[in-house]
C-alpha positions as CSV (number, residue, x, y, z in Angstrom):
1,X,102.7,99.0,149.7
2,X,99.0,98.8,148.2
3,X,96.2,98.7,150.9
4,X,93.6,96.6,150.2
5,X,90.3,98.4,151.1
6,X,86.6,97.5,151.3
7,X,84.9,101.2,151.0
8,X,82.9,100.3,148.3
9,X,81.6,96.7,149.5
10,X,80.9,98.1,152.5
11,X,78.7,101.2,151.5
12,X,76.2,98.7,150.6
13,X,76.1,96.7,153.8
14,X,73.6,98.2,156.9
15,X,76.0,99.2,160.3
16,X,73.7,97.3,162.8
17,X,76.4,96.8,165.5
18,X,76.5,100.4,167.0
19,X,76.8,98.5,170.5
20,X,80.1,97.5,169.1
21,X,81.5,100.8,167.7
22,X,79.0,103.9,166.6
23,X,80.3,105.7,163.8
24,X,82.1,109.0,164.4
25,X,79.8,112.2,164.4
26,X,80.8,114.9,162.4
27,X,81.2,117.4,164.8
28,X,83.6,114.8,166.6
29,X,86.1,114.3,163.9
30,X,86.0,118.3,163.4
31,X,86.8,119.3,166.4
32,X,89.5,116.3,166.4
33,X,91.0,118.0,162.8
34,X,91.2,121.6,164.0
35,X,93.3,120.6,167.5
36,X,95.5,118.1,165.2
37,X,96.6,120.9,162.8
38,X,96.8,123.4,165.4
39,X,97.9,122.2,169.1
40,X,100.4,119.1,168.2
41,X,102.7,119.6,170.8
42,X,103.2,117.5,174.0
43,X,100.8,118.7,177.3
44,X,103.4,117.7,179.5
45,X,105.9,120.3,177.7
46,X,105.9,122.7,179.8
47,X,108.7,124.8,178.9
48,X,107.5,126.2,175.6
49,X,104.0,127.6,174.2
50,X,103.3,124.4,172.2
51,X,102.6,122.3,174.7
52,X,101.3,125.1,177.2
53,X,98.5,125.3,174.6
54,X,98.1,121.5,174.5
55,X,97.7,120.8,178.0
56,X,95.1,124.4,177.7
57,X,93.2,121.9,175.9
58,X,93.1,118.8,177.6
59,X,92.5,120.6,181.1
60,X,89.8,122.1,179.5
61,X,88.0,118.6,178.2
62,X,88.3,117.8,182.1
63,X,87.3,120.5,183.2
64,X,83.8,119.6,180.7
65,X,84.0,115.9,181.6
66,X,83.7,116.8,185.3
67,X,80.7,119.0,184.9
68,X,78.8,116.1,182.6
69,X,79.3,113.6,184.9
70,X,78.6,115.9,188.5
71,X,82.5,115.4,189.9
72,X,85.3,117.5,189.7
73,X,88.1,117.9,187.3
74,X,91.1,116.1,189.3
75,X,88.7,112.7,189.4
76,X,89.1,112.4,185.7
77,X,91.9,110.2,184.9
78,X,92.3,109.8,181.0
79,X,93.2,106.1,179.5
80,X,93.3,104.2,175.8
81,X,89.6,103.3,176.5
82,X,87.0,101.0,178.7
83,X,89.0,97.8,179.2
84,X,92.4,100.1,180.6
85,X,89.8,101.9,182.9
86,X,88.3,98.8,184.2
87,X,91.5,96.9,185.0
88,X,93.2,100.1,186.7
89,X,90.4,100.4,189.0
90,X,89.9,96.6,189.6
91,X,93.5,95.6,190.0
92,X,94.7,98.6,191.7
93,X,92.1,100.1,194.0
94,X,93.0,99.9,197.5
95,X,96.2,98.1,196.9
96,X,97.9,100.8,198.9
97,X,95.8,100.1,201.6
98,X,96.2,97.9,205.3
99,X,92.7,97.4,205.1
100,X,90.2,97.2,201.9
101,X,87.5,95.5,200.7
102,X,85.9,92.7,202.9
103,X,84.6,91.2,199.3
104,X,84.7,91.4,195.4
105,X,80.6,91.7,194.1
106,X,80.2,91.4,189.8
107,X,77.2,90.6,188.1
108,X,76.8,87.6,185.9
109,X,76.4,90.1,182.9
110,X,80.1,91.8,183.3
111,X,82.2,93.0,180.0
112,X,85.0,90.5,179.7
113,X,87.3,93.7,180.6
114,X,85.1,93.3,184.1
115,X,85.1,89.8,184.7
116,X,88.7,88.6,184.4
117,X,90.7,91.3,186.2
118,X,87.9,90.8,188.8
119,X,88.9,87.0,189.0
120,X,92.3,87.8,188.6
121,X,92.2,90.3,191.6
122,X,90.4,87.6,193.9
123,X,92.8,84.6,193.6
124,X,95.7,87.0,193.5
125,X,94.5,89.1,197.1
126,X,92.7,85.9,198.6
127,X,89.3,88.0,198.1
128,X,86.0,86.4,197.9
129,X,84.2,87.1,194.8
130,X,80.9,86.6,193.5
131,X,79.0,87.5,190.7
132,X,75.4,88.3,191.4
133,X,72.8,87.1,189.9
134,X,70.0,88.7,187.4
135,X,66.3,88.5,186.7
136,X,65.4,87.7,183.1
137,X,65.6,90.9,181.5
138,X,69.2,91.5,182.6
139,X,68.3,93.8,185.9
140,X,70.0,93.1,189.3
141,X,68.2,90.8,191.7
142,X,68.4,94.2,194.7
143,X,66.9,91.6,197.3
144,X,69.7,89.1,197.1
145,X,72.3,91.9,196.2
146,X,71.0,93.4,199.6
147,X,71.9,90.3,201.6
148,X,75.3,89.7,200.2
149,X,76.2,93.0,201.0
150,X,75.2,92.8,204.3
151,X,77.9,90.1,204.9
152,X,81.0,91.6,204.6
153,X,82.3,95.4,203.3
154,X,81.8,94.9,199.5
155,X,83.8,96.3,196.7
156,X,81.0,96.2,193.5
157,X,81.4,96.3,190.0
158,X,78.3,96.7,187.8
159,X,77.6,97.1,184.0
160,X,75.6,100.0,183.8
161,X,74.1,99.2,180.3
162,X,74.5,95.7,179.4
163,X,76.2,96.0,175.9
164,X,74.8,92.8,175.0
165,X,71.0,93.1,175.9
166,X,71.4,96.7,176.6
167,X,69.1,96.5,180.1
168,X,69.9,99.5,182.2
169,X,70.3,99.1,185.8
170,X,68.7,101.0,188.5
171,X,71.7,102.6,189.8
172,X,69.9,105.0,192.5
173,X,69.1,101.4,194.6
174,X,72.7,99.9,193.7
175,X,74.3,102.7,195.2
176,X,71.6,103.2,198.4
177,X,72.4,99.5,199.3
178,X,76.2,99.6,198.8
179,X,76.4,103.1,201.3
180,X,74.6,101.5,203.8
181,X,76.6,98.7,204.5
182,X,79.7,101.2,204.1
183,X,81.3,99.9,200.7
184,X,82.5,101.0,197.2
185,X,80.6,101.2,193.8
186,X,82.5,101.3,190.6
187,X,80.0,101.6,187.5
188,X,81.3,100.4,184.1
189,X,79.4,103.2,182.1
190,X,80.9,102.5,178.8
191,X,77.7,102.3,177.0
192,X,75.9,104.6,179.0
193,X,76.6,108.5,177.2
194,X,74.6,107.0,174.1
195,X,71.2,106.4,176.0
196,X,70.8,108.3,179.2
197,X,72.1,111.3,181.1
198,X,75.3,111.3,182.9
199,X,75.0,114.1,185.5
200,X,74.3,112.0,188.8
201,X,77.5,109.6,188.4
202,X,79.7,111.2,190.3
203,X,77.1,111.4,193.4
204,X,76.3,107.8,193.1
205,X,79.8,106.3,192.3
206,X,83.0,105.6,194.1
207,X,84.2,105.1,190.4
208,X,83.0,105.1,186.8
209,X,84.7,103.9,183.5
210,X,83.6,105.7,180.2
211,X,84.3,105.2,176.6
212,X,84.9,107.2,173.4
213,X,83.7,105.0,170.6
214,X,80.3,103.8,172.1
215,X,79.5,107.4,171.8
216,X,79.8,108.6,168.2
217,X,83.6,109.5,169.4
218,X,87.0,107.8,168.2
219,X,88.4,104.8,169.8
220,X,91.5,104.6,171.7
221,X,90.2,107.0,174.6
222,X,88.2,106.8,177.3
223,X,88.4,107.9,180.5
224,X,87.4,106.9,185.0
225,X,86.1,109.2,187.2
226,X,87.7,108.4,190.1
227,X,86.7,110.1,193.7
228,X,89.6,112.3,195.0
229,X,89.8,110.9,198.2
230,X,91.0,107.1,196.7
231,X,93.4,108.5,195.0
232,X,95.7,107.5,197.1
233,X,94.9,103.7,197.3
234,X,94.8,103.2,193.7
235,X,98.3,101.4,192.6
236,X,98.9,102.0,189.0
237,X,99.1,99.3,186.5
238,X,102.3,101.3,184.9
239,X,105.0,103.4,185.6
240,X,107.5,105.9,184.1
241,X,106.1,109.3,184.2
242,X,104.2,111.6,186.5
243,X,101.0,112.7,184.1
244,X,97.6,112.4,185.8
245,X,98.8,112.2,189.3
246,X,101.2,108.9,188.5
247,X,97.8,106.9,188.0
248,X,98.2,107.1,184.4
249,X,101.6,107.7,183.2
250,X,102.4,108.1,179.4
251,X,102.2,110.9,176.5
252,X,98.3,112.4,176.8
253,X,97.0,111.8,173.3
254,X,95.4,115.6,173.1
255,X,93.6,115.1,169.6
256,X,91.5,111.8,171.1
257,X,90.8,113.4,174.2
258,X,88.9,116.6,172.1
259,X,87.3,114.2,170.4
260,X,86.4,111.5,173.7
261,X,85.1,115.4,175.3
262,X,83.1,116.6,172.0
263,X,81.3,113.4,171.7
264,X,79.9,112.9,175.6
265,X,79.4,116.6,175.6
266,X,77.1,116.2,172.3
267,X,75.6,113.1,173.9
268,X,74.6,114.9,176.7
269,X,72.8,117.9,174.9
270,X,69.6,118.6,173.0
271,X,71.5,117.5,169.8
272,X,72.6,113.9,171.5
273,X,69.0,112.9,172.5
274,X,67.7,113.9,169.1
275,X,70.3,111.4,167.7
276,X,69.2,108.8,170.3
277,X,65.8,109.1,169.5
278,X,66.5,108.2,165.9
279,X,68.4,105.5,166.9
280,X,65.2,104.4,169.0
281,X,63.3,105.3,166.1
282,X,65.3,102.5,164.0
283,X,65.3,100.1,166.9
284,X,61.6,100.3,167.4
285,X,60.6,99.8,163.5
286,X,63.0,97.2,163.2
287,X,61.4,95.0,166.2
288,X,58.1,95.8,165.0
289,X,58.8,94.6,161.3
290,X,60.7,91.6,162.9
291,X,57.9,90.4,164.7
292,X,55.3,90.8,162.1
293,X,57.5,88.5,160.3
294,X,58.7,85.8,162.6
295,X,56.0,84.4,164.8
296,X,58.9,82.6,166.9
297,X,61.1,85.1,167.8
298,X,61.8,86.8,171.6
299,X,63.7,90.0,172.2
300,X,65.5,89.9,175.3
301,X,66.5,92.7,177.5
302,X,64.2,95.1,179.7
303,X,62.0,96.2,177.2
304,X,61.1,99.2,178.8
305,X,64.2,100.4,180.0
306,X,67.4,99.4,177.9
307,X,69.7,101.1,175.4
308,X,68.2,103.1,172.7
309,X,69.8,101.1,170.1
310,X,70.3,97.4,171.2
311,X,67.8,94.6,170.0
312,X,68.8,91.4,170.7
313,X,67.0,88.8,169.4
314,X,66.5,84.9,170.1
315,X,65.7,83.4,166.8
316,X,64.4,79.5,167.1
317,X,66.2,76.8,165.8
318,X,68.8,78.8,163.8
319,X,71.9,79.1,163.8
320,X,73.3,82.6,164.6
321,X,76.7,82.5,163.3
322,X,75.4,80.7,159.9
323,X,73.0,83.9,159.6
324,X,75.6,86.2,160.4
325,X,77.7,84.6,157.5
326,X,74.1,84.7,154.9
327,X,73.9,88.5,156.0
328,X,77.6,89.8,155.9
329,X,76.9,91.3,152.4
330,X,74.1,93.2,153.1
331,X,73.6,93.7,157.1
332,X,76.4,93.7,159.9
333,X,75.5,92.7,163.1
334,X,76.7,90.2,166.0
335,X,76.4,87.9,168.3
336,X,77.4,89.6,171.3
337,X,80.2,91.1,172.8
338,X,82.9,92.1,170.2
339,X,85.6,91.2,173.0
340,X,84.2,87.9,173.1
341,X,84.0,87.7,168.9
342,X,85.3,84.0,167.5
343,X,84.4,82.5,171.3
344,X,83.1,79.0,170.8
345,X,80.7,79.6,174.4
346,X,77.7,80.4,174.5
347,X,77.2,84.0,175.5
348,X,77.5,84.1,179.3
349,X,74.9,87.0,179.5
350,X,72.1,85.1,177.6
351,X,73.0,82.2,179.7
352,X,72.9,84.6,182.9
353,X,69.1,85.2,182.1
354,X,67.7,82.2,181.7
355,X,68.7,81.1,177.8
356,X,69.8,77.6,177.2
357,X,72.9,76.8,174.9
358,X,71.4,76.0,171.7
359,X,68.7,79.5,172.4
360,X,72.2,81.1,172.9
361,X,74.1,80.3,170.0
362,X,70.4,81.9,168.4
363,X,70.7,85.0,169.4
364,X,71.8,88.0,167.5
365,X,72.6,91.9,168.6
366,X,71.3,94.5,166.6
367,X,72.8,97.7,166.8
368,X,71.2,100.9,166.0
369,X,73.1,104.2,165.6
370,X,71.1,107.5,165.2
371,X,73.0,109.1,162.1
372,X,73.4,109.4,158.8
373,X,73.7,107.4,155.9
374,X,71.6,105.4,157.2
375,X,69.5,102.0,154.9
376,X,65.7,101.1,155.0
377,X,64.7,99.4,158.2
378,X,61.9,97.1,156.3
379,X,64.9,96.2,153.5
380,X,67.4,95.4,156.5
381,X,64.5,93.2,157.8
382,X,63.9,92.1,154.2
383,X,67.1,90.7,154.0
384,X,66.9,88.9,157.4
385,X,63.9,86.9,156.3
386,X,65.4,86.3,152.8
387,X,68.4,84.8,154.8
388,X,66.8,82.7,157.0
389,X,64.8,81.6,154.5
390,X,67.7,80.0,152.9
391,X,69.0,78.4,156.8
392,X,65.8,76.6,157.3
């Protein structure tokens, strides 16, 4: 069977949608060769030296996910990535339980992986649910979060870094306000090892969902940090095997999770923030060239405190996914949420902060990543103009 590939069209089109997937570092797919070629047997085979050396490994990678993210090594539950993390937490947590959660607290700027187990979870328990509203940049209203909190013992669910907009909460005051009125605080972190330290989560959270590919690591693993003592509660969303406690039953996919462990671990050291501050680099040269060249144009987010690599830009009276198709031989990009790709709605995040429809369907995400090959960020912006030229 021949397999039709685009290597060589696509060495000449600019990655912009790092917020979507970052390319693999290196070091990543390295460390993910070595342990393929040399520790391929099962980690839950424990009656012969293969898999002893397997599961060697993978404790190990908890063992180094625990100390990243300040918890211990038995709240580190392994899954196929972000969206299986989120919907084990939000359909299962305390399920086992006489007595949960009073109430179901989102944001309005959720992942899609977020939002529907959330609704899901409310209509099948009978729990109210409400999604909280944001200030324009994207950042929690904590006044009105504060009230509704007050009401009734909240379970709350918050994007940590908007992948859209990439606005970074202030998690500190999320997590003061949901102690004191003696609730739960999952974190959906899946953005967050690109842009900002990890080593407070596990003080802060109840729970926290992580992911692989939004860090310069492979896709298909990610992992939750879930506190020991709701273990227990948790009711898993399958069954048919006994790895990780019974939360997470199924083979454990040792090469992925080397790699998932090597990239947050490089993320987290003095090599990872010199690769986000290229990526900020790119970002911030690429803004400044865009608005030298359209007078008309807003960038939305917190400007001074959002992912390193995110730019998302409101363009006026264009188009998006006309541009998108002008650019797709030279630059790739999007127009949001690659979960929510092909949606004919407007972008429920730009909506959330104060965008109308048509300023909506305007908006493109930019995604920077901080490695190498990398293109010229005035040529990227070069070809931008050239295309919107030809729109207008």
């Amino acid at each position: 069977m021949k397999i039709f590939t685009l290597n060589n069209r696509l060495a000449a089109i600019d990655y912009l949608d790092a917020n979507a997937s970052t390319p693999i570092h290196p070091r990543v797919l390295e460390a993910m060769r070595e342990v393929a070629l040399s520790s391929y047997g099962n980690p839950s085979a424990t009656e012969n030296a293969f898999g002893w050396v397997a599961n060697q490994r993978v404790e190990r990678c908890r063992s180094i996910l625990a100390e990243l993210t300040g918890s211990f090594e038995d709240e580190i539950i392994f899954t196929s990535g972000a969206t299986e993390a989120n919907n084990l937490f939000l359909l299962g947590f305390m399920k086992r339980v006489s007595t949960p959660f009073e109430q179901l607290l989102i944001s309005q700027i959720e992942h899609p992986s977020v939002l529907e187990p959330a609704r899901r979870r409310s209509v099948r328990d009978g729990i109210p649910l409400e999604q909280l509203r944001v200030d324009g940049q994207g950042g929690l209203d904590l006044e009105y979060f504060e009230t509704i909190c007050s009401r009734r013992r909240p379970l709350v669910s918050v994007i940590l870094v908007n992948n859209e907009i990439g606005t970074i909460q202030d998690l500190g005051a999320i997590s003061e306000i949901v102690r004191k009125y003696g609730g739960f605080l999952h974190v959906d972190a899946s953005q967050a090892p690109a842009t900002m330290d990890l080593g407070n989560v596990g003080d802060l959270c109840d729970a926290a969902t992580f992911s692989a590919h939004k860090a310069y690591g492979p896709k298909g693993i990610g992992f939750l940090y879930l506190r020991q003592d709701h273990h227990s509660t948790i009711e898993p969303l399958t069954y048919g095997g006994g790895q990780q406690q019974g939360l997470r039953p199924g083979t454990i996919p040792t090469e992925l999770i080397v790699g998932l462990t090597e990239a947050i671990s490089l993320s987290q050291c003095e090599d990872g923030i010199e690769v986000r501050n290229v990526a900020r680099t790119r970002r911030d040269e690429f803004e400044f060239f865009m608005l030298k060249e359209f007078k008309d144009i807003q960038v939305n987010g917190n400007l001074g405190n959002r992912h390193v690599g995110t730019s998302s830009i409101s363009f006026s009276n264009l188009d998006a996914s006309l541009l998108l198709g002008a650019l797709s031989d030279k630059v790739a990009a999007s127009s949001g949420s690659a979960c929510s790709s092909g949606s004919i709605e407007p972008s429920h995040v730009l909506q959330a902060i104060g965008k109308t429809r048509d300023e909506s369907f305007s908006t493109l995400r930019f995604g920077f990543h901080g490695l190498e090959p990398f293109g010229d960020v005035k040529g990227i912006v070069n070809s931008i103009v050239e295309a919107t030229l030809n729109q207008r």
